[in-house]
C-alpha positions in Angstrom: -24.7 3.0 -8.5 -27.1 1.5 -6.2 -29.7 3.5 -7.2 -28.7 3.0 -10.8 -28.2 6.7 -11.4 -25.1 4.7 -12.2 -24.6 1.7 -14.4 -21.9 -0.7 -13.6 -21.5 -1.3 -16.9 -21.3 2.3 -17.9 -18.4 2.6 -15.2 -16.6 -0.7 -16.2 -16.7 1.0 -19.9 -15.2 4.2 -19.2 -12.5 2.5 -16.7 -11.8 0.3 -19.8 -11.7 3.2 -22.2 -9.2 5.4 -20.1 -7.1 2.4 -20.4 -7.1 2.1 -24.1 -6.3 5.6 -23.9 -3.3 5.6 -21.7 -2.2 1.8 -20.8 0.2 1.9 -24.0 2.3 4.8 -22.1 2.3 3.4 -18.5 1.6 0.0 -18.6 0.2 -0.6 -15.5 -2.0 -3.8 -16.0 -0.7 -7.6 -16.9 -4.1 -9.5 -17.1 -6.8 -7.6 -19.0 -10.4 -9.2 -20.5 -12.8 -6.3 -21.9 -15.5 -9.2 -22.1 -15.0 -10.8 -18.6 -15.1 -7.4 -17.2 -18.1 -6.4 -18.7 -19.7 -9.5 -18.1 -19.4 -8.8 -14.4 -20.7 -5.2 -14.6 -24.0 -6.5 -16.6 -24.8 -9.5 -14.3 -24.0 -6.6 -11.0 -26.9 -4.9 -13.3 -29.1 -7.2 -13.6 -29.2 -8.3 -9.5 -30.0 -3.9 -8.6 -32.9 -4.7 -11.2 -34.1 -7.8 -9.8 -34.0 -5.8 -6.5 -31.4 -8.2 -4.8 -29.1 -7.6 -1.8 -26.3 -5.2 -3.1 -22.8 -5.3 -1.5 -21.0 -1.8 -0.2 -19.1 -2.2 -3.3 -21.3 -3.3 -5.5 -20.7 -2.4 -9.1 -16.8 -0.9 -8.6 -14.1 -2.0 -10.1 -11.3 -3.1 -8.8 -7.2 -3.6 -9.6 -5.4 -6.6 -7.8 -1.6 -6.9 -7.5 -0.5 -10.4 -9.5 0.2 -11.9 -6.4 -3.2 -11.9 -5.1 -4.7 -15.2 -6.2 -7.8 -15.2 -8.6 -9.6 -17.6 -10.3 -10.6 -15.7 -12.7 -7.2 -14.8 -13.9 -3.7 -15.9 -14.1 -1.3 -15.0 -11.0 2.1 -15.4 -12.4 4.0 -13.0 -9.7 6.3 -11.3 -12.0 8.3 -13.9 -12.7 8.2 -16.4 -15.5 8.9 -19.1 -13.1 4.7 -18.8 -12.7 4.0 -18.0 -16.6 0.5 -19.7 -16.6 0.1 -20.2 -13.2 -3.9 -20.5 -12.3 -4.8 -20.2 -8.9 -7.6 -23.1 -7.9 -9.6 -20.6 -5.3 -9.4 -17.4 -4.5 -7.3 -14.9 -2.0 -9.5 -14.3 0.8 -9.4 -10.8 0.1 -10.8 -11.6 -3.3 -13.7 -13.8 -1.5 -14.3 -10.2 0.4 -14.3 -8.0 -2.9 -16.5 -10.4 -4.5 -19.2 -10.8 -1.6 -19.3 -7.1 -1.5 -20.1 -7.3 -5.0 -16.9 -5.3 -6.4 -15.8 -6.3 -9.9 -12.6 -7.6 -10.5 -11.2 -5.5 -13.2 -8.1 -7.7 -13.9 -4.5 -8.0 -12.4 -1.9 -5.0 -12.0 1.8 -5.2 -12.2 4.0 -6.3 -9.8 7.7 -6.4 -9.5 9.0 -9.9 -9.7 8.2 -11.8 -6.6 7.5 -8.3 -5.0 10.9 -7.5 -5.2 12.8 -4.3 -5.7 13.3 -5.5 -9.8 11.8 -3.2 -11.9 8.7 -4.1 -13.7 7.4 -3.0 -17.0 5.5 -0.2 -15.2 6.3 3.5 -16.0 4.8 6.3 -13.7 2.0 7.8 -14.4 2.7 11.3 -13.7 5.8 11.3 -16.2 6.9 8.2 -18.0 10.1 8.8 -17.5 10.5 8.2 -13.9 9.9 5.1 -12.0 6.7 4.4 -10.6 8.1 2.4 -7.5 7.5 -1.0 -6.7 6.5 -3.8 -5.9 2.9 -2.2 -5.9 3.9 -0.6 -9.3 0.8 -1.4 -11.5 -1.9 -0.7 -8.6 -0.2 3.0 -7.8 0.1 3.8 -11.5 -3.4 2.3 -12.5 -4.4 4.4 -10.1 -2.8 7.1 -10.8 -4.2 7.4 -14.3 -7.7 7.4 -13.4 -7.4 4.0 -14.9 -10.0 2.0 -11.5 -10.7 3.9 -8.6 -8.9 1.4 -6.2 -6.6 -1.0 -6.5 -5.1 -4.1 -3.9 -1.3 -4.1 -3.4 1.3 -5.3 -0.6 4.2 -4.1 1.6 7.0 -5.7 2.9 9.4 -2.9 2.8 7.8 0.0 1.2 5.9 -1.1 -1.3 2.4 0.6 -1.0 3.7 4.0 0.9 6.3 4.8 -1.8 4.6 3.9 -5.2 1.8 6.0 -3.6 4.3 9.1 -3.4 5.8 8.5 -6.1 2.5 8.5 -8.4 0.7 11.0 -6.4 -2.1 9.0 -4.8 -3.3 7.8 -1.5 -1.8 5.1 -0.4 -2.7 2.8 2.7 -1.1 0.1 4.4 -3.1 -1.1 7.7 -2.3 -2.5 10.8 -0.9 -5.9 10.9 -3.8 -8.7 10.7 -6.2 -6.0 9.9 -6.4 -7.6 6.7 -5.8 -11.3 5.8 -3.4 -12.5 4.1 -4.3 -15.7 2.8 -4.2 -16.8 -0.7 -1.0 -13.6 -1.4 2.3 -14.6 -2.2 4.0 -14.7 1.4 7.8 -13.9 0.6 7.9 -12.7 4.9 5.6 -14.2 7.2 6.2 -11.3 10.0 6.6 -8.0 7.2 4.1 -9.1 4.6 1.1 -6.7 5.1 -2.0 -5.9 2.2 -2.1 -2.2 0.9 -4.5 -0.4 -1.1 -4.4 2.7 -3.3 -6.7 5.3 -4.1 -7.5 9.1 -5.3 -10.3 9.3 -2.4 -9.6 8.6 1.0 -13.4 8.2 1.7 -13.2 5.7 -0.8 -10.1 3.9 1.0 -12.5 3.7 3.8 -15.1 2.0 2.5 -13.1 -0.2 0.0 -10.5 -1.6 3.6 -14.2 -1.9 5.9 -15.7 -4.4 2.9 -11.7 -6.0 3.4 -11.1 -6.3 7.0 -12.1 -9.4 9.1 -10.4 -12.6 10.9 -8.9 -15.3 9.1 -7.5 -18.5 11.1 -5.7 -19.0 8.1 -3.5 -16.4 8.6 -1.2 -16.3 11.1 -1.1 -12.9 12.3 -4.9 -12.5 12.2 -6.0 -11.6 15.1 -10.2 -12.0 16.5 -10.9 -8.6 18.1 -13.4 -6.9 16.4 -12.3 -4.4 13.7 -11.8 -0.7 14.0 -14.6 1.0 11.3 -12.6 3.3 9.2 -15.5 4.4 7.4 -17.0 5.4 10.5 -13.5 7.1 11.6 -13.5 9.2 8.5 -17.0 10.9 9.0 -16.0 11.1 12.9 -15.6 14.5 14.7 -12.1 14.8 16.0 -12.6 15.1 20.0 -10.1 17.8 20.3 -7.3 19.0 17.5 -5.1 16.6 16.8 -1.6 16.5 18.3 1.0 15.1 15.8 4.5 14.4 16.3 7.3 14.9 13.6 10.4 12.6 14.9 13.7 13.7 13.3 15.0 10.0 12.0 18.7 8.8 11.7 17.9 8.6 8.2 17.5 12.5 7.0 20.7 12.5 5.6 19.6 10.6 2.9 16.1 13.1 2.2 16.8 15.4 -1.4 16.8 19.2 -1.3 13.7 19.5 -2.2 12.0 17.1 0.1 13.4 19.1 2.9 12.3 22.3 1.5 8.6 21.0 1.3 9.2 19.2 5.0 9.7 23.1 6.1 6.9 24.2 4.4 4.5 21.5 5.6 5.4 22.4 9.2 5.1 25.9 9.1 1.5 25.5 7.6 0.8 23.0 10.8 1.8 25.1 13.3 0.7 28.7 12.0 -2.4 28.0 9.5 -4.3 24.9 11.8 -5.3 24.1 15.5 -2.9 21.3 15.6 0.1 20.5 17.4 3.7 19.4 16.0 6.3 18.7 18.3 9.7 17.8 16.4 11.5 15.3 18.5 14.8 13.3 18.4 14.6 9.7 17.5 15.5 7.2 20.0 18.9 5.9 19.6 17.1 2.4 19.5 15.8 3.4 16.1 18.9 4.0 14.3 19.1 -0.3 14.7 15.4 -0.8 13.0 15.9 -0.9 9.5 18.7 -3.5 9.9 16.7 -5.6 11.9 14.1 -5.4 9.1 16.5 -6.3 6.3 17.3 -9.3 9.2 14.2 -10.8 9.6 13.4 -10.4 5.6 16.3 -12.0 4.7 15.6 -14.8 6.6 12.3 -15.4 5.9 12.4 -14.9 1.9 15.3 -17.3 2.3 12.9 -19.9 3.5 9.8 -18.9 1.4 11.2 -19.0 -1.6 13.7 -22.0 -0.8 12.3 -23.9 -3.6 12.6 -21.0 -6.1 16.3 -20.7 -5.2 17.5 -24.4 -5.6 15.2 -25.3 -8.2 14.7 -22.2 -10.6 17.5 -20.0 -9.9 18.5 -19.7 -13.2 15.3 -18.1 -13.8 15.6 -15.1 -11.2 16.7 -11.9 -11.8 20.3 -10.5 -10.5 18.6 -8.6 -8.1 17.0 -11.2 -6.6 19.7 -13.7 -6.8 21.9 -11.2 -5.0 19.4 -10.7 -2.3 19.1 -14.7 -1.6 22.5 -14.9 -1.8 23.1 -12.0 0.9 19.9 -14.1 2.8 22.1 -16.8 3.0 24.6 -15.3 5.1 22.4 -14.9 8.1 22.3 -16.5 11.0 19.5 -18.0 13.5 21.0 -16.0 16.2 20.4 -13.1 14.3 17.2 -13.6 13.5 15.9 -14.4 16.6 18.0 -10.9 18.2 15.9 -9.3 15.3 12.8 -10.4 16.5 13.4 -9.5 19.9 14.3 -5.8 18.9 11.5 -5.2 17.0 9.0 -6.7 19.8 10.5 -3.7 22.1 9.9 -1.0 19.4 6.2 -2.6 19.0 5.8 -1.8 23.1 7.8 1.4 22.6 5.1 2.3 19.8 1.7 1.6 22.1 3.3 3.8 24.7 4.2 6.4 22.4 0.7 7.1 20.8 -0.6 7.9 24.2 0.0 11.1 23.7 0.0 11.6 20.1 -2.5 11.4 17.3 0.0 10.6 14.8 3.3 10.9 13.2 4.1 12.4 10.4 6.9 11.7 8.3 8.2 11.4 4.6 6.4 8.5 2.6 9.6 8.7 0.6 13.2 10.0 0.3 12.5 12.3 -2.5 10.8 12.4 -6.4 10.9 9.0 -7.8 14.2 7.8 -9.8 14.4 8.6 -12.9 13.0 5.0 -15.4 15.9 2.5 -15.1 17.4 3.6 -11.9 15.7 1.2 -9.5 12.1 1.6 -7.7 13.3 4.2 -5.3 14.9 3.9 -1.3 12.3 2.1 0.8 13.9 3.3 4.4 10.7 5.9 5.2 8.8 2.7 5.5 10.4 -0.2 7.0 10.2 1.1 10.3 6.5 1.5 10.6 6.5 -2.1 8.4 8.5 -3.6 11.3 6.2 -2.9 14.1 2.9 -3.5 12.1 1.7 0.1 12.5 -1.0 1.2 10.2 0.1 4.4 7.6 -1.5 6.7 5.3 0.7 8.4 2.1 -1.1 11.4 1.5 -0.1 13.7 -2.0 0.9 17.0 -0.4 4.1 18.1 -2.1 6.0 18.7 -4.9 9.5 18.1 -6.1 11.5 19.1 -8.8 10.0 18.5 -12.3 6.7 18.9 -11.1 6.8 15.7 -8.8 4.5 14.6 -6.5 6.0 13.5 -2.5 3.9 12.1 -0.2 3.6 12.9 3.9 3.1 9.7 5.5 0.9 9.8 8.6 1.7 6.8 11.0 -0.9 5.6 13.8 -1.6 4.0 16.4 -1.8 -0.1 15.9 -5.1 -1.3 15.1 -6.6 2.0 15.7 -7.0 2.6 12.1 -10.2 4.4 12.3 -8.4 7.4 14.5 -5.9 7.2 11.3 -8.3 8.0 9.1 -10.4 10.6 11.4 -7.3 12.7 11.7 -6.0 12.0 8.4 -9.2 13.6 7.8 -9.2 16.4 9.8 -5.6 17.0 8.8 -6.8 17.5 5.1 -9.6 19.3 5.5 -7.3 21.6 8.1 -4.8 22.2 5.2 -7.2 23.0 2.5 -9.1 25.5 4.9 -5.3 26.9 5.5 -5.1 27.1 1.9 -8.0 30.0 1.4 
């Protein structure tokens, strides 16, 4: 595109034309303008011909969540609490897209309040199965060959298992990799940015134009990035030693997920160079998902305290029952939480001494069938707890013809060796493959 083999516009017009085609069947997108669009794709034109400073994402278009404010469009968070809302400035991740000259295609779905609620959203594999949520626009968008990337969030699960669930590459990245500024904050400690894609070269280059410091955000940190760009195209130093950690939560994985889990770790062991150790989860871990559920109850309590007296009314049953439930907690709780998942974060930079990754299930199985909820986040709240950065990769297949994702889990903020195995891993399993 920068060497306008490419046109932007030509690209904005066929992302808008594969969404005439299929947007009726998966609706994926909630604020759409043909002419805005284009009108960004012409005017990224016109600066390559004047022979101005291009961004590295000049000309691409982009999906955001409808939490992520933009000035350019409504951000009404699923909920018609916000109908009309109109952000007055931009996320700061949207201040990043922009200045790297990506063009904001419009706003994806999103669960209300980035809930667990299903949205309008249908998968975009098969329309008759959920496409997961909260991220449920950007993974199906996505999906659909709709925009190459797309912005969404995780608090739970919310990037990892729409990505498995629709068959794409989903990323979530170490906590205060990315800021947060400007996105609905529903849990100051869990809330983390996410992005999909069908490229994971493309992931790369999309989360280096994203990454950066932000004193706005509390869990920004000022350490200089990892490059994940750089990561990707990096030789691994020696092969990769992963680890695969039975969980206390197996029991709930379907048939066929533990058939492909079998499968996947055979093919690492006999048809690559790497290592995979299967080991026994702490006992401390089987407490980890509570004290997630802990600390989120608490803190969407208090973010949305307003919501809750004011507009409750307005809220859905599942998110009145979750408030209510929020309710019930105590300080002393919270704060015993909060000291648990502190140790697991130290237990974690320990661990990844001596392995490259884990590897794990992004979710418990296929997705549910439409109508039967946005799927079981507990393959991701653990790694969501202690900040880790994670990588849903599309390498199996359930029952109906399926996708299930593999989630690779890394080190914190050493997101570049994420994506230089990750790498390695693929390429490994392709070359298996032949």
């Amino acid at each position: 595109m920068k060497s306008g083999a490419l046109s932007a516009v030509s690209y904005t017009q066929a992302c808008l034309d594969r969404i005439a085609e299929t947007e009726a069947a998966i609706g994926a997108w909630v604020h759409l303008d043909r002419d805005l669009a284009l009108s960004q794709a012409s005017a990224a034109d016109e600066r390559r011909r004047q022979g101005r400073a291009l961004g590295m994402l000049h000309g691409v278009p982009v999906g955001l969540k409808d939490i992520i404010d933009t000035t350019m469009y409504p951000t009404e968070r699923g909920s018609s609490i916000f109908l009309g809302r109109q952000p007055g400035s931009n996320a700061a991740l949207v201040e990043r897209l922009l200045e790297a000259g990506a063009l904001i295609l419009g706003k994806t779905v999103t669960t209300e309040l980035a809930w667990m609620h299903p949205s309008k959203t249908r998968n975009a594999v098969n329309p008759e199965f959920s496409p997961g949520g909260s991220s449920s626009g950007s993974a199906a968008a996505v999906a659909a060959a709709q925009v190459p990337l797309t912005l969404g969030t995780q608090t739970g699960g919310s990037v990892i298992r729409p990505a498995s669930f629709n068959g794409v590459f989903g990323y979530k990245p170490s906590r205060g990799l990315m800021s947060r500024r400007g996105i609905l904050q529903t849990s100051p400690s869990l809330d983390q940015p996410g992005v999909f894609g069908n490229d994971l070269g493309d992931i790369c280059l999309f989360s280096d134009a994203l990454k950066g410091y932000d004193s706005q955000d509390s869990v920004s940190y000022l350490a200089p990035r990892p490059e994940l760009l750089a990561g990707y195209h990096a030789a691994v130093p020696v092969e990769p030693a992963f680890a695969w950690i039975d969980m206390p939560y197996a029991n709930r994985y379907a048939d066929s997920l533990k058939a492909g889990i079998q499968e996947f770790c055979e093919v690492i062991r006999t048809g690559t160079r790497a290592t995979l150790e299967t080991i026994q989860a702490p006992r401390s871990f089987a407490a980890l998902p509570g004290c997630h559920q802990i600390i989120y109850d608490v803190e969407i309590l208090s973010s949305l305290q307003d919501l809750w007296t004011l507009h409750r009314d307005q809220l859905s049953e599942t998110a009145v029952a979750g408030l209510t439930r929020a309710e019930s907690r105590t300080q002393d709780e919270y704060a015993e939480a909060l000291g648990i998942q502190a140790a697991a974060q130290d237990w974690f930079d320990t661990f990844f001494h001596d392995y490259d990754g884990i590897l794990t299930p992004s979710a418990t199985g296929i997705a549910p069938p439409l109508g039967q909820g946005t799927g079981d986040p507990i393959c991701c709240v653990i790694w969501t707890l202690c900040g880790l950065p994670c990588l849903s990769m599309p390498l199996l297949t359930g029952e109906h013809d399926m996708p299930m994702g593999i989630q690779l889990v890394g080190a914190h903020d050493r997101d570049d060796r994420l994506m230089r195995t990750a790498h390695w891993l693929l390429d490994a399993l392709t070359d298996s493959a032949n």
